[in-house]
DORO-112636 format. One record per residue (C-alpha): residue in three letters; x negated, y, z. Coordinates in steps of 0.5 Angstrom, whole numbers, plus 500, padded with zeros to 3 digits. Example, Ala and Ser with C-alpha at 12.3 -4.5 7.8 and 13.67 -1.06 7.14 Angstrom:
2
drenlo:ALA; X:475; Y:491; Z:516 .
drenlo:SER; X:473; Y:498; Z:514 .
# end
This chain:
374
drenlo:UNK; X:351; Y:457; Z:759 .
drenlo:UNK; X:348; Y:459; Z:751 .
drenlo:UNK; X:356; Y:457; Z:749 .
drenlo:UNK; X:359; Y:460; Z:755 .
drenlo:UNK; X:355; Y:468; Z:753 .
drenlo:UNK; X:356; Y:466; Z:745 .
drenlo:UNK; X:364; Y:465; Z:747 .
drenlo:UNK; X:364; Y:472; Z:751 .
drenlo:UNK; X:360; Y:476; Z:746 .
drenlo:UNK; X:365; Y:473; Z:740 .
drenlo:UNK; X:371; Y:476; Z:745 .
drenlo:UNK; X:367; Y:482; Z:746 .
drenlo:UNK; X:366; Y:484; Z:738 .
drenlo:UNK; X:373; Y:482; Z:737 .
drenlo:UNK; X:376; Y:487; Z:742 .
drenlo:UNK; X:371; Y:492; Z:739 .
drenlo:UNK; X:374; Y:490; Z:732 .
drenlo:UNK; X:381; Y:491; Z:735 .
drenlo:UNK; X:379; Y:497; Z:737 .
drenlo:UNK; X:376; Y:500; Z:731 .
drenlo:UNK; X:382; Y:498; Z:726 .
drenlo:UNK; X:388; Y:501; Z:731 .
drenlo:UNK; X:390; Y:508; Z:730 .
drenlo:UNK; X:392; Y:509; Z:737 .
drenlo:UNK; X:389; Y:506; Z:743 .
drenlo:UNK; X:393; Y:502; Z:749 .
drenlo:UNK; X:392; Y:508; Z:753 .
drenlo:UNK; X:396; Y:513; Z:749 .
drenlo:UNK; X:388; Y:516; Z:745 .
drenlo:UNK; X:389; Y:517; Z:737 .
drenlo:UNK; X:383; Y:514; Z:733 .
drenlo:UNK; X:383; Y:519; Z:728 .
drenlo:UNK; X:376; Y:525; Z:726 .
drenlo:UNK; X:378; Y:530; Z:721 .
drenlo:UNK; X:372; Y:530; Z:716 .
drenlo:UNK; X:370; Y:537; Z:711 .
drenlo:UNK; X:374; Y:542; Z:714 .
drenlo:UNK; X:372; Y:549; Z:713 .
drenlo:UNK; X:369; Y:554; Z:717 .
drenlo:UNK; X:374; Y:558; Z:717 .
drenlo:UNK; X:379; Y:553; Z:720 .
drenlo:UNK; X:374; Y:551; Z:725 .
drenlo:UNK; X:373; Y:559; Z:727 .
drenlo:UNK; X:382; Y:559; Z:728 .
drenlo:UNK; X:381; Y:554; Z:734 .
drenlo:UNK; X:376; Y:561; Z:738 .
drenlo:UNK; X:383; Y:565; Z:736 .
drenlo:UNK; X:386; Y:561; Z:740 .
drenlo:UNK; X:382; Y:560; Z:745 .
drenlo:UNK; X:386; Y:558; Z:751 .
drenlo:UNK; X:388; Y:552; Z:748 .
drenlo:UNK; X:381; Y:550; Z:746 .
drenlo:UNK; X:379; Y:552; Z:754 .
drenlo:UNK; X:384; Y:548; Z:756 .
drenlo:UNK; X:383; Y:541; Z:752 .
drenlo:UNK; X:375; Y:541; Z:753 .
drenlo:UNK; X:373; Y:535; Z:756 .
drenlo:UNK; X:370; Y:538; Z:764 .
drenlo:UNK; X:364; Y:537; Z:763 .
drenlo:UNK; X:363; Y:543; Z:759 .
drenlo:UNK; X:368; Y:546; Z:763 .
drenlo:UNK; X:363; Y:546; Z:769 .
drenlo:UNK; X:357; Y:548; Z:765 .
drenlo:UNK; X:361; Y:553; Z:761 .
drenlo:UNK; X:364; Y:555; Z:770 .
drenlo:UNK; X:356; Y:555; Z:772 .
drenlo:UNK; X:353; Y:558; Z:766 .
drenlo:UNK; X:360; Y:565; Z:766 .
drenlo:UNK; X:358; Y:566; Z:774 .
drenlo:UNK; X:350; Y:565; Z:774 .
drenlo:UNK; X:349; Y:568; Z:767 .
drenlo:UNK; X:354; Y:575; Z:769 .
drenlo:UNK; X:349; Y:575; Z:776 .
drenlo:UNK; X:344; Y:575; Z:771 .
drenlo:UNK; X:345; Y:580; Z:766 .
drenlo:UNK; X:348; Y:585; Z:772 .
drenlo:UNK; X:341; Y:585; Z:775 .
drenlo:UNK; X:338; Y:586; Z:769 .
drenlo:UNK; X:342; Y:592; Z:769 .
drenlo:UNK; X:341; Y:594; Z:776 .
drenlo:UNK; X:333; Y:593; Z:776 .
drenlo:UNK; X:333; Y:598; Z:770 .
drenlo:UNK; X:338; Y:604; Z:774 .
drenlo:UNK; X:332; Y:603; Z:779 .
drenlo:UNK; X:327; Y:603; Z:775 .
drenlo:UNK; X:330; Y:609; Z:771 .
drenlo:UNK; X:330; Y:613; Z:779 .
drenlo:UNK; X:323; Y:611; Z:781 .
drenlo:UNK; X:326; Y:606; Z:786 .
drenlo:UNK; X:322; Y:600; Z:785 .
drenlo:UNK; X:317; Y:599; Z:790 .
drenlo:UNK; X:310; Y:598; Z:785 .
drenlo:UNK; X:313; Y:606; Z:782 .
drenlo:UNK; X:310; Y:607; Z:789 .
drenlo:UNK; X:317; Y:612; Z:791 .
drenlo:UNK; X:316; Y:619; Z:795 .
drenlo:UNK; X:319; Y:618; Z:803 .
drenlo:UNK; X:324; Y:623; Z:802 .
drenlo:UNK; X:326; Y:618; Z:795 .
drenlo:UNK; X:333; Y:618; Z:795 .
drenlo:UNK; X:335; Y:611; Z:792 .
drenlo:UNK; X:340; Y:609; Z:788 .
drenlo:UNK; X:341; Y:603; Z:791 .
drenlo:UNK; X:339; Y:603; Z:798 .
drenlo:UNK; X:333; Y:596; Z:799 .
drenlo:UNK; X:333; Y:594; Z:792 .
drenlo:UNK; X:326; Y:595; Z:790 .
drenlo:UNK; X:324; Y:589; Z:785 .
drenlo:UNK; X:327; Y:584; Z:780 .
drenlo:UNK; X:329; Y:579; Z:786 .
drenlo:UNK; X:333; Y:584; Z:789 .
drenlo:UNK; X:336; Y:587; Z:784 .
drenlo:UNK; X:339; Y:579; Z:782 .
drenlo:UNK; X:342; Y:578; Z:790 .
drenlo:UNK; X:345; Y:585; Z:789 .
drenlo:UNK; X:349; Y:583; Z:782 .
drenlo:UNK; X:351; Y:577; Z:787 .
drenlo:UNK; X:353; Y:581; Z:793 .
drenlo:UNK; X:357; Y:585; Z:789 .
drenlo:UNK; X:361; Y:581; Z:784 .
drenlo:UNK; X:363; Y:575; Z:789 .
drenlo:UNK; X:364; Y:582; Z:794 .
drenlo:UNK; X:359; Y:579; Z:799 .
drenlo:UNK; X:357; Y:585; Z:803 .
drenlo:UNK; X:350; Y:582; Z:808 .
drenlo:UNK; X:349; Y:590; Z:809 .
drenlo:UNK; X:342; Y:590; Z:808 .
drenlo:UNK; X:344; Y:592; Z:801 .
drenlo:UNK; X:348; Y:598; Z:799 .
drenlo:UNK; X:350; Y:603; Z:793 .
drenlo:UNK; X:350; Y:611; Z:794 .
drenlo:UNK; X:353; Y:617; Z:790 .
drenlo:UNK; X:346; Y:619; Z:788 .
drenlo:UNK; X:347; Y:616; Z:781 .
drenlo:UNK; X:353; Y:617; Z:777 .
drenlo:UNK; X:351; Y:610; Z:773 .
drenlo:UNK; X:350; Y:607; Z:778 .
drenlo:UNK; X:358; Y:608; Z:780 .
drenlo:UNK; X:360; Y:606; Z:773 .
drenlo:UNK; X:356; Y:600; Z:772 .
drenlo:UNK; X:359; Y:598; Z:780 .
drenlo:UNK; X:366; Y:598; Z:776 .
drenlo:UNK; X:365; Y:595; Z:771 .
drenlo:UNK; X:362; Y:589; Z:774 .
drenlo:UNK; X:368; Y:589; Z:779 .
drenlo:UNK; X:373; Y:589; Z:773 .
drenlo:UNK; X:369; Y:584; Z:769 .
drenlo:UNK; X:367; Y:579; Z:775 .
drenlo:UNK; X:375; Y:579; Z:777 .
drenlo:UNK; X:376; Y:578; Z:770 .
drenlo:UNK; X:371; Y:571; Z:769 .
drenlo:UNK; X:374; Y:569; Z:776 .
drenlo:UNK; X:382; Y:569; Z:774 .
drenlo:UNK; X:379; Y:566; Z:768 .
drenlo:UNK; X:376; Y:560; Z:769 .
drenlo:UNK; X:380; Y:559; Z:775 .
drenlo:UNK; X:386; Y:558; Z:771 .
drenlo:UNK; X:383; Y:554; Z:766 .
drenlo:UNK; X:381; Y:549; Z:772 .
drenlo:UNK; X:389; Y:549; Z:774 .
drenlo:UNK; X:391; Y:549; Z:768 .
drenlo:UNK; X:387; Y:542; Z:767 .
drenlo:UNK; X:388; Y:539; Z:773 .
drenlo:UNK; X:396; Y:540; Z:772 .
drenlo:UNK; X:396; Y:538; Z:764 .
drenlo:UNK; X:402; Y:533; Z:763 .
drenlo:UNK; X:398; Y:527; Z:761 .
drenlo:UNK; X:395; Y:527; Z:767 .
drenlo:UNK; X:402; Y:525; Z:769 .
drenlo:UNK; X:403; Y:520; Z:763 .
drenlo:UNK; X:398; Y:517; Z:766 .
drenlo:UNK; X:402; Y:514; Z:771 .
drenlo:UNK; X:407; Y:510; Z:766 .
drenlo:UNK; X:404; Y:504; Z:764 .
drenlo:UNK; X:407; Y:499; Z:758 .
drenlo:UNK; X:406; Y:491; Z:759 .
drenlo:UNK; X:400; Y:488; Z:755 .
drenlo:UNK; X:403; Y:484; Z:749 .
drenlo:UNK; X:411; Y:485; Z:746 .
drenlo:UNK; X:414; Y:479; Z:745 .
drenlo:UNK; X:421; Y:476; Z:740 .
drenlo:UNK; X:426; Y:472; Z:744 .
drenlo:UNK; X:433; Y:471; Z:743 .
drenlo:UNK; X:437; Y:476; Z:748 .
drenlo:UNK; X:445; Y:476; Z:749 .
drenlo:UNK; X:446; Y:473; Z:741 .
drenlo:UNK; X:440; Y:477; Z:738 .
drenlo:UNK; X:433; Y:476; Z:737 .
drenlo:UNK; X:429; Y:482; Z:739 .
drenlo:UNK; X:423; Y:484; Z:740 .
drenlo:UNK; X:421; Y:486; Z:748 .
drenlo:UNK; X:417; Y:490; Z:751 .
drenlo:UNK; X:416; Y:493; Z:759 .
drenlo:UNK; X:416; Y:500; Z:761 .
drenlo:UNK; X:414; Y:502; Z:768 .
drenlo:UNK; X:413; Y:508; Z:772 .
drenlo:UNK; X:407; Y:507; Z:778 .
drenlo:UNK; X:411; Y:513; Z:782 .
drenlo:UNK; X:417; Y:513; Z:786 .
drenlo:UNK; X:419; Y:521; Z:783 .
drenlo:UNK; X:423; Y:521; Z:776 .
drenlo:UNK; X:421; Y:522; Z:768 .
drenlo:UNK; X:428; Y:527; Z:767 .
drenlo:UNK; X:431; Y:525; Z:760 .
drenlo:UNK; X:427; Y:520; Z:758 .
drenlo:UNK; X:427; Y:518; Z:751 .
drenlo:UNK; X:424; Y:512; Z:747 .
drenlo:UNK; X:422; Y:510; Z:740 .
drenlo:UNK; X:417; Y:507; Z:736 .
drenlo:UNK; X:414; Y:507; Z:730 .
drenlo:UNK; X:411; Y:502; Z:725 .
drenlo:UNK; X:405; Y:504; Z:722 .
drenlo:UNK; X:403; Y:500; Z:715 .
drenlo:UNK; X:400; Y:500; Z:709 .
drenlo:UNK; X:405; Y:500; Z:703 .
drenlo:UNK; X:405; Y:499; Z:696 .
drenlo:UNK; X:411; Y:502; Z:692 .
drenlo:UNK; X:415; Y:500; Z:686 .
drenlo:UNK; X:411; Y:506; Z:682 .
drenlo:UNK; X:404; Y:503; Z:684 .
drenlo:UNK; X:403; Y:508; Z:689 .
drenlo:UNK; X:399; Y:506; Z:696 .
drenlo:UNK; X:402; Y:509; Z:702 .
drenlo:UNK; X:397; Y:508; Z:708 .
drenlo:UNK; X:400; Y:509; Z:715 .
drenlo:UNK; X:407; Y:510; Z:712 .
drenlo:UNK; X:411; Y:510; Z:718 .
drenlo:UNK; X:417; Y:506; Z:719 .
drenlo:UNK; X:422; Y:508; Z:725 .
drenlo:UNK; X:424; Y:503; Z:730 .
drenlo:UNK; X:429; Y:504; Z:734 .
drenlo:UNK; X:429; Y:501; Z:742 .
drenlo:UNK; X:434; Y:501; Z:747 .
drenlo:UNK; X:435; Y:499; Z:754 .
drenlo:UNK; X:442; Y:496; Z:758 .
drenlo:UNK; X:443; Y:503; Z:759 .
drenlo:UNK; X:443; Y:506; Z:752 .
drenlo:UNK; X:436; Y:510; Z:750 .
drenlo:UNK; X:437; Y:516; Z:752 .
drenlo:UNK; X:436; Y:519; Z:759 .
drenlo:UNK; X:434; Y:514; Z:762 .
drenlo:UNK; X:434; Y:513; Z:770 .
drenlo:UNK; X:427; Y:510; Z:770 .
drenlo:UNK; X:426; Y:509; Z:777 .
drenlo:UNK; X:424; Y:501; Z:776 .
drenlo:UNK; X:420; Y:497; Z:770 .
drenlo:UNK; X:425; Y:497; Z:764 .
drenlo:UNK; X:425; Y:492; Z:759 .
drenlo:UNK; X:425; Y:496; Z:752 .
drenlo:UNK; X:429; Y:492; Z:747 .
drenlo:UNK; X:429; Y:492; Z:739 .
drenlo:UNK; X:434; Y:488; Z:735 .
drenlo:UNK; X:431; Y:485; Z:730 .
drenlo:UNK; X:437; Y:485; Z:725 .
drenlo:UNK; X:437; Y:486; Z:716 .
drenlo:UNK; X:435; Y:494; Z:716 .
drenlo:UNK; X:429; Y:491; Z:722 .
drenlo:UNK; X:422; Y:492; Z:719 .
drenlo:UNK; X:421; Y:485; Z:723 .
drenlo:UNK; X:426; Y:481; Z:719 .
drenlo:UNK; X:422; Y:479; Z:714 .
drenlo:UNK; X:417; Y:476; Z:719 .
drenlo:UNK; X:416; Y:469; Z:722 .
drenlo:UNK; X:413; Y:465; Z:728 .
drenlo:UNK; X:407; Y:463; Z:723 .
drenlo:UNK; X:407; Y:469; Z:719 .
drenlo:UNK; X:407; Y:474; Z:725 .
drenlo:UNK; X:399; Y:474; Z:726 .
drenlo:UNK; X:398; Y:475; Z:719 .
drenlo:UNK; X:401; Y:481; Z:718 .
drenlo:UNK; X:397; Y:487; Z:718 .
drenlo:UNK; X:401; Y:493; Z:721 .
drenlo:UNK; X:401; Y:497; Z:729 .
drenlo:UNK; X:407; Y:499; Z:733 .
drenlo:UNK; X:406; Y:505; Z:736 .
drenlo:UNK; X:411; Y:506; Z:743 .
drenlo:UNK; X:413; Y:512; Z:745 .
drenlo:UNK; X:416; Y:515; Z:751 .
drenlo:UNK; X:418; Y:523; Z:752 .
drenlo:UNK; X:420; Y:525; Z:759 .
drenlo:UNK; X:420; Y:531; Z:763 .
drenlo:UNK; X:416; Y:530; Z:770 .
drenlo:UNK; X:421; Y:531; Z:777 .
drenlo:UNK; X:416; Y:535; Z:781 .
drenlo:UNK; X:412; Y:540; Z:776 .
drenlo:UNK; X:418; Y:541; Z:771 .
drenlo:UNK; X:412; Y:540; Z:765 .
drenlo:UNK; X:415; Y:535; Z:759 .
drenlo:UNK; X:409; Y:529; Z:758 .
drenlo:UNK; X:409; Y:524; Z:753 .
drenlo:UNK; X:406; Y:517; Z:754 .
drenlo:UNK; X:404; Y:513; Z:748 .
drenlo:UNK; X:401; Y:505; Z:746 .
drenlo:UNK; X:401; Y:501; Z:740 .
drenlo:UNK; X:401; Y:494; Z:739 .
drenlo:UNK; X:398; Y:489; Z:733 .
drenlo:UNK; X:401; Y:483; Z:731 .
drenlo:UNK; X:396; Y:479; Z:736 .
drenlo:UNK; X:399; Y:483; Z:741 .
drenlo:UNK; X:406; Y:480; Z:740 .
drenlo:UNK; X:408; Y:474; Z:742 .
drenlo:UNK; X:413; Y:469; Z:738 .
drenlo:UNK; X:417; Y:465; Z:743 .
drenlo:UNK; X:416; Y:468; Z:749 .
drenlo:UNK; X:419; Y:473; Z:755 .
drenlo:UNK; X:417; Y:477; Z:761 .
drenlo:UNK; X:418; Y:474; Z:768 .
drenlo:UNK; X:423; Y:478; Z:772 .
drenlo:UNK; X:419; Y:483; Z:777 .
drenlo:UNK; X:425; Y:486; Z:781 .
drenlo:UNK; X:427; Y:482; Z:786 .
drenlo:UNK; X:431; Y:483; Z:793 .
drenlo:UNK; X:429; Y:482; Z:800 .
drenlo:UNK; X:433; Y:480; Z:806 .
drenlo:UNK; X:432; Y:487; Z:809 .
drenlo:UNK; X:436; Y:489; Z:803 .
drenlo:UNK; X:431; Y:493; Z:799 .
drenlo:UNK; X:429; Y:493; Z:792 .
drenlo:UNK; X:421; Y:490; Z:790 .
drenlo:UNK; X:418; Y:491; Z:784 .
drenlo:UNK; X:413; Y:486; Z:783 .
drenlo:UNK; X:407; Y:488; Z:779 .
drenlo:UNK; X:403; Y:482; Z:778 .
drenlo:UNK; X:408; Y:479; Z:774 .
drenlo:UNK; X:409; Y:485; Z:770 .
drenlo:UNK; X:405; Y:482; Z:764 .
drenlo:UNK; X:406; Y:475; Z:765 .
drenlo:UNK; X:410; Y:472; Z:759 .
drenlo:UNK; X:414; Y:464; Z:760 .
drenlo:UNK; X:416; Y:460; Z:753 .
drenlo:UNK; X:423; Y:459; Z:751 .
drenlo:UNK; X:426; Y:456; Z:746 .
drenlo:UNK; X:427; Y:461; Z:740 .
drenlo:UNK; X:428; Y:461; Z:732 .
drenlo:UNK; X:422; Y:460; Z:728 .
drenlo:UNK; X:424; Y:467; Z:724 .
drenlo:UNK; X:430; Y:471; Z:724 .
drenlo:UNK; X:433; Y:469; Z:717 .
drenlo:UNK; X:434; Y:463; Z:720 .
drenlo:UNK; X:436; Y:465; Z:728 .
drenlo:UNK; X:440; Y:469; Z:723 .
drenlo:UNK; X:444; Y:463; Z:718 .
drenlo:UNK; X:443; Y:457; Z:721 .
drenlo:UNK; X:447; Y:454; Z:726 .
drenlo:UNK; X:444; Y:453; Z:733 .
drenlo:UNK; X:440; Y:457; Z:733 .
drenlo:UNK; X:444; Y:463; Z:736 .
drenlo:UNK; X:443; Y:461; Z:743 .
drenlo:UNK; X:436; Y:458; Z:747 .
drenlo:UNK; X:436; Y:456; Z:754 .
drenlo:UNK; X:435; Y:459; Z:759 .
drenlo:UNK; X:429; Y:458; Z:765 .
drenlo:UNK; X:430; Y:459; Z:771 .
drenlo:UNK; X:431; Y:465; Z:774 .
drenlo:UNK; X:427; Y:469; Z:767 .
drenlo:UNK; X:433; Y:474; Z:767 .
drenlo:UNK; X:434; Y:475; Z:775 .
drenlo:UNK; X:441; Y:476; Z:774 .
drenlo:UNK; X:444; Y:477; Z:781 .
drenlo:UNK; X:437; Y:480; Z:783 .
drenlo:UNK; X:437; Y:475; Z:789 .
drenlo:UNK; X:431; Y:474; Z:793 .
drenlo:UNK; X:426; Y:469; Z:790 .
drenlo:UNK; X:419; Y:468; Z:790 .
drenlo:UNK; X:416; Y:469; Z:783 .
drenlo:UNK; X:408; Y:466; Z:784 .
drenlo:UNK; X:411; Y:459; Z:785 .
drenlo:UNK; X:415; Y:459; Z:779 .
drenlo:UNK; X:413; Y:456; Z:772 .
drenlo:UNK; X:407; Y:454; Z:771 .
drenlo:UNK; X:407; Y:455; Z:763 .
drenlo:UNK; X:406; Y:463; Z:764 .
drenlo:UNK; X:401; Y:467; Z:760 .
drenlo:UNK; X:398; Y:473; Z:759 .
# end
């Protein structure tokens, strides 16, 4: 038992490791806090004071929704309770029986308060109502009408704008957990899966990555993060994608590829992070989204590729099985790209049995091999 929780939390402190070190996060998050800014920098994010509204987290939205609202209630009353008290209205300055009010049953702080309430959410109980006797009383009535419009229109579009934010959609686009490099119509290349959880489309869907490592350059110079482009295509090319299953992202691993220099035994020794991205514009809102991921050495797998998902059934129609959307199976592979590359017989490998599901024919992939692996 001490074994099995000792083995546990050595996996639980790798993973947090893991996460510490990434520069973006398998959800798409980017690990990075800015340090020393100057208070003038940090006073232009009020200038632009939607977007700060915008992006806050909802927590803050809801106490800044409760706190506009109670506190506006609050400071009107006060206002209120002062024109009363100003016209002798209140009930302990003990008022004439032919005192005309500037606001008809509001005699005290607590009425003053349910007045302010009643006029700026346009609750009308009767019990309480302004006259013409003072001409203040008028002008305060305005004034937090307008005001009360203006918060109302305000944080209700902030609460809009939130819910509809487009990484809300990109939420629903999800990359498989590990890569893999295996051979693919005579080339070695580097794969990952891509798929769209629903059934409305991305318009214009393009794909990139970029790998991001530390380099030394010939004049002695470190160059931390330096970005380094990394070209992904699908059968359909890369650009307008019709994403309506799980695509398979596919980059050839040739001389100008970052990976050409790598092996099945020097890969997990590498230090570098994919970062995959995804640019499309959402079918039903019109609103442009962008999914990211990345992936480190220990998240690619040498030697191995993806189970087929797409199947046919005897009905006719297509079915993405999503629980072999991850899964990977063993093939016979080259131990490194030079030599898939220069030495004879490694340019094909053999193929498993419905790994590439060529005629989408109706199969049943949970009693297909049983080497599979996450």
């Amino acid at each position: 038992m001490f074994q099995f929780f000792q083995k546990r939390l050595r996996e639980y402190l790798a993973a947090r490791r893991i996460q510490r070190t990434r520069l973006v996060t398998k959800d798409g998050r980017c690990n990075i806090e800015f340090g020393n800014v100057r208070y003038r920098n940090r006073f232009v994010l009020l200038m632009d004071f939607w977007t700060t509204f915008v992006e806050i987290r909802w927590r803050f939205v809801l106490l800044m929704f409760i706190t506009s609202f109670a506190g506006s209630w609050f400071l009107f009353g006060l206002l209120w309770y002062w024109i009363a008290k100003s016209n002798g209205d209140l009930r302990w300055q003990d008022p004439p029986q032919n005192h005309t009010r500037c606001v008809d049953n509001v005699h005290g702080l607590t009425t003053a308060f349910l007045y302010s309430l009643e006029t700026q959410t346009t609750i009308g109980y009767g019990g309480r109502a302004i006259t013409d006797y003072c001409g203040g009383a008028v002008t305060l009535l305005i004034v937090q009408s307008i005001l009360g419009a203006v918060i109302n229109c305000f944080l209700c579009g902030v609460i809009l704008a939130k819910i509809s934010l487009p990484k809300k959609r990109a939420k629903t686009i999800t990359f498989s957990e590990m890569a893999v490099i295996c051979p693919k119509r005579d080339s070695l290349c580097l794969r990952i899966r891509v798929a769209n959880l629903r059934k409305t489309l991305l318009i214009g869907s393009q794909i990139y990555g970029k790998l991001l490592r530390t380099t030394v350059t010939t004049d002695g110079e470190t160059i931390i993060l330096d970005q380094v482009n990394i070209d992904f295509v699908v059968d359909a090319g890369k650009d307008n994608l019709f994403f309506v299953c799980p695509l398979t992202l596919t980059h050839v691993i040739d001389k100008a590829s970052p990976f050409f220099e790598m092996a099945v035994d020097t890969l997990h020794m590498q230090e570098f992070e994919l970062v995959v991205f995804l640019d499309g514009t959402a079918e039903s809102t019109s609103s442009s989204c962008q999914v990211r991921t990345s992936f480190i050495p220990l998240e690619i797998q040498w030697g191995y590729n993806f189970l087929p998902i797409i199947s046919r059934t005897k009905e006719g129609k297509y079915r993405v099985d999503f629980s072999n959307f991850s899964k990977t199976v063993p093939v016979a592979t080259a131990h490194c790209a030079y030599c898939f590359h220069n030495e004879k017989g490694h340019h094909h490998h053999h193929q498993h049995t419905g790994v590439e599901n060529q005629g989408f024919e109706v199969i049943d992939i949970h009693d297909q091999l049983d080497g599979t692996k996450m």
